[in-house]
Phi, psi and omega in degrees: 000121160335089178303108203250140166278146208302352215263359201260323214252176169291108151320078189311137147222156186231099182264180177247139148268153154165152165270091181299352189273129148271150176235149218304122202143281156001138131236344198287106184248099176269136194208138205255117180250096176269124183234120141300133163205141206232172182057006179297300157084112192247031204241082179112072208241126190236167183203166184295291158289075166322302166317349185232045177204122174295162163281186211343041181224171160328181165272189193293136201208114170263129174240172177214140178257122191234128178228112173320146194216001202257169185352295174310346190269017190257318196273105347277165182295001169267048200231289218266004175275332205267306152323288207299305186318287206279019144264323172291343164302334197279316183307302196283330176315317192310141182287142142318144185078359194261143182264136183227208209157148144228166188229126159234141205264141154224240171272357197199158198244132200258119143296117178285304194190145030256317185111171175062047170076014189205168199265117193280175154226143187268137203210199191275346187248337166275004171287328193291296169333298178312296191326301214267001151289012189259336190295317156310013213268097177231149195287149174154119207096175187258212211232085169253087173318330189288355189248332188277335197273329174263319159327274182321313175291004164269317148324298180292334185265009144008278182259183201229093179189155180297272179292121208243091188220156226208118192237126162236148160244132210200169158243307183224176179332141172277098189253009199236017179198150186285186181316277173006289168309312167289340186272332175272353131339300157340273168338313190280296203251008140348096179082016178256328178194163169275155149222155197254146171231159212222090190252133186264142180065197154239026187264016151276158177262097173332312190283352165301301201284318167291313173291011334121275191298328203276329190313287207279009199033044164247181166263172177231158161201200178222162189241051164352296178233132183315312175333308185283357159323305199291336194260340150291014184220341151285293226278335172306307195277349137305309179319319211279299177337320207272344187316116174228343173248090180252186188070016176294127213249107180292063204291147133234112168273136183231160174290175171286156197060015155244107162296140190279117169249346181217201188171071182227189176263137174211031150189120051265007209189150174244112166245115170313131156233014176309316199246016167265005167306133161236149192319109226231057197031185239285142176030029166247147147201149161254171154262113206294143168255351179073190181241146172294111127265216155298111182183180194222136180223124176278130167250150171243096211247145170229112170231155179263134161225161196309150159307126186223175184311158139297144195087354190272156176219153175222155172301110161273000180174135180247140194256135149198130229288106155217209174202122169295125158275156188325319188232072190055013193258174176228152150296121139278123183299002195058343147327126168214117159259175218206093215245157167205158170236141197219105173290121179196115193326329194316118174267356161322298184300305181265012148268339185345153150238159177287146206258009157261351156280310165346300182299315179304328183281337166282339163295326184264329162305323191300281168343303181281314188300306200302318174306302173302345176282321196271313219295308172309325201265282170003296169284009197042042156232093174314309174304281185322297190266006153304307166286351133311295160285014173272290177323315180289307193299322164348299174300296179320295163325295211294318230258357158072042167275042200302337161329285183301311199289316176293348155282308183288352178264039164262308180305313189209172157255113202276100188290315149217115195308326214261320159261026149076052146292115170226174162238150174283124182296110158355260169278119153263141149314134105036281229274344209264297174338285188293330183277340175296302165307299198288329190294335219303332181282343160271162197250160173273152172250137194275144199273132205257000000 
C-alpha cells in the first residue's frame, strides 16, 4: 500500500454524534461516527510511491470484469447481447493506464481478455481489443461463482497497484459448487479487493448476490430488465474509477473493562462489521472500511462500560482512521473522534436520545424487519409477515425513507403508514419482490 503524502489523497475527518450523559446505573454507550473524506481530487496527483500513481491521474488501479457466461444467459437471447454492451461500456469507462481483465463465468472461470495470467492497460487500443474479444462471449454451462472469483483475485494481485477492484454479473443460481465452496472463496480473496455484484433479470438468489458484495465491501443490486446493464456498468465503474484510498481501517481503542458490543456501517447501507475485527495490540481492533473516494459515510459504534457514580465521566472509546502495510506497521489518516460517558441525575439529559442514533437505530430495524417479512411471506406465514412489513413501512415513513416506502408499496397495500397497518398484495412480481430485498439495506441520511 502506498505512503501517500498529504497533498494527494482525500483529507479524512471524523465526528461524533452522542449523547454522553447516562443516569446511574447506566452502562450501554451509543454513539453515530461520520467519517468524510474530501479534497482528494484525481487530477495531478504524486506520490511517495510514484509506481502506484498514473501520472497526472489517480492512483493506480486494477479491475477484473466477471461477466456470467452459462446457459441461462441465451434465455431471451438479449440478456448476453445486453451484458457483451454493458462491459464494453464498463471498458470505455476505464482511466488510461488502469489494469484490467474480463473473466467469463461458467461452472469454470475463462480468461475473455488479455489471456495468459495477466492483466492489459487500458489505452485506445487495448480498449478496441477487449470489445472485440466480448464478441465470442456465447451462453453456455453452469455457475460456480468461487472460481471466477478466485480467477480475478489471481489477476488483480498481479499487478502492483493501489487499487483493487472487482464488478460481477450473474442471472442465475450458484448452482455448480457448494455454499461452502463460495463462502471459502470469499474468505479467501476478503481485503484482497473490492467488489460490486450485479444479479441480472430474476431467476438469481439474492442472498448470493448481497452476501458477494457485503464480503468484499462493495455493493449489490439488481438489474431487473437487462436493457439497463450498460448504464448501471458506466456508472460502477465511474464509481470505481473516483477510488483514491483503499484498505481504510476503523481503529477503536476502549478502556479496560469495556466491551465492544457492536460495530456497523449504517449509511449509505447497513453493513455488520462487528465479527471483521481484527486485533490492533492492546484493547484496539480494527474494522476494514474498503477504499475511499470523496464521500462520507455512518457507523453505529456501541460499547458497554462498567457502571460508575454521578458526577463520574470516562473516555469511552477513541475512534481513528488508518491502513495497515505490507510490513505490520500502520499509516494514520490523522482523524480522531472521541465517545465519552458522563453519569448524571439529570433525567432530561439522561434518557434524551440522540437524534442521529434514534435515527440510525430505526434504519437498521428498518433493514431487519423487510428481510425477516420477505423470508416469513417466503414460508408462507402470511401474518408474521404482514406484521413485519407493517412495521417496515411504519419505519420508511416515519424515518422519511421515501426509496424503500415505495418498494415496499409493490410488496403491500398501505391503509395506513403512520401505524404501519397494511394488507399483503395477492400478486407480487419477481422483479418487485427482489429489488425490495436487495435495496433493503440502504439507508436516509439523517439530516444533520
Amino acid at each position: 500500500m502506498a505512503n501517500f503524502s498529504k497533498s494527494n489523497v482525500p483529507q479524512f475527518s471524523v465526528d461524533v454524534y452522542q449523547n454522553e450523559y447516562l443516569p446511574e446505573g447506566a452502562g450501554e454507550v451509543n454513539a453515530i461516527v461520520t467519517v468524510t473524506a474530501t479534497g482528494g481530487g484525481t487530477i495531478g496527483s504524486a506520490v511517495s510511491a510514484p509506481h502506484l500513481f498514473s501520472p497526472g491521474q489517480g492512483p493506480s488501479a486494477a479491475v477484473a470484469i466477471m461477466v456470467d457466461c452459462s446457459g441461462s444467459m441465451d434465455y431471451p437471447a438479449t440478456k448476453m447481447r445486453n451484458a457483451r454492451d454493458a462491459t464494453a461500456a464498463a471498458i470505455d469507462t476505464l482511466r488510461d493506464g488502469v489494469h484490467f481483465a474480463v473473466i467469463g463465468g461458467t461452472h469454470a472461470a475463462k480468461e475473455v481478455y488479455p489471456g495468459g495470467g495477466r492483466l492489459a492497460v487500458a489505452d485506445a487500443t487495448t480498449r478496441e481489443q477487449a470489445k472485440r474479444a466480448l464478441r465470442s462471449l456465447s451462453a453456455g454451462g453452469g455457475t460456480a461463482i468461487g472460481t471466477w472469483l478466485k480467477l480475478a483475485d489471481r489477476l488483480l494481485t498481479s499487478a502492483d497497484v493501489a487499487i483493487r477492484h472487482g464488478i460481477l454479473l450473474t442471472d442465475g443460481r450458484n448452482e455448480h459448487e457448494t455454499p461452502q465452496d463460495l463462502k471459502a472463496a470469499l474468505d479467501a480473496c476478503a481485503g484482497r479487493f473490492t467488489c460490486d455484484a450485479r444479479g441480472v433479470g430474476t431467476d438469481w438468489e439474492v442472498k448470493e448476490v448481497t452476501g458477494i458484495a457485503s464480503a468484499l465491501l462493495g455493493t449489490a443490486d439488481i438489474v431487473a430488465d437487462p436493457a439497463g446493464l450498460a448504464a448501471d456498468f458506466t456508472q460502477m465503474m465511474e464509481t470505481a474509477m473516483g477510488k483514491e484510498v483503499a484498505d481504510v481501517s476503523l481503529r477503536l481503542w476502549t478502556p479496560v473493562d469495556t466491551t465492544v458490543k457492536f460495530v456497523k456501517q449504517v449509511a449509505p447501507t447497513v453493513e455488520e462489521l462487528t465479527g471483521r475485527r481484527t486485533e490492533a495490540g492492546p484493547r484496539a481492533g480494527d474494522y476494514p472500511l474498503g477504499s475511499w473516494g470523496d464521500e462520507s459515510r455512518d457507523y453505529h459504534v456501541c460499547v458497554e462500560v462498567p457502571a460508575a457514580n454521578i458526577g463520574q465521566e470516562m473516555l469511552a472509546a477513541r475512534i481513528s482512521l488508518v491502513i495497515p502495510q505490507p510490513d505490520g506497521t500502520v499509516q494514520n489518516l490523522g482523524a480522531q473522534g472521541l465517545v465519552r460517558a458522563v453519569w448524571t441525575d439529570d433525567m432530561v439529559a439522561s434518557t434524551s436520545i440522540n437524534p442521529q442514533v434514534a435515527h440510525y437505530t430505526g434504519q437498521a430495524e428498518l433493514a431487519q424487519v423487510i428481510q425477516q417479512g420477505l423470508d416469513l411471506r417466503k414460508s408462507g406465514d402470511m401474518d408474521g409477515a404482514t406484521a413485519k412489513l407493517g412495521r417496515a413501512v411504519q419505519l420508511a415513513s416515519a424515518s422519511g425513507n421515501a426509496d424503500t416506502a415505495k418498494l415496499l408499496a409493490k410488496v403491500v397495500d398501505v391503509v395506513d403508514a403512520a401505524t404501519g397497518t397494511v394488507r399483503l398484495k395477492t400478486k407480487v412480481e419477481d422483479a418487485d419482490e427482489m429489488t425490495l430485498e436487495t435495496r433493503s439495506t440502504k439507508t436516509v441520511r439523517v439530516k444533520k
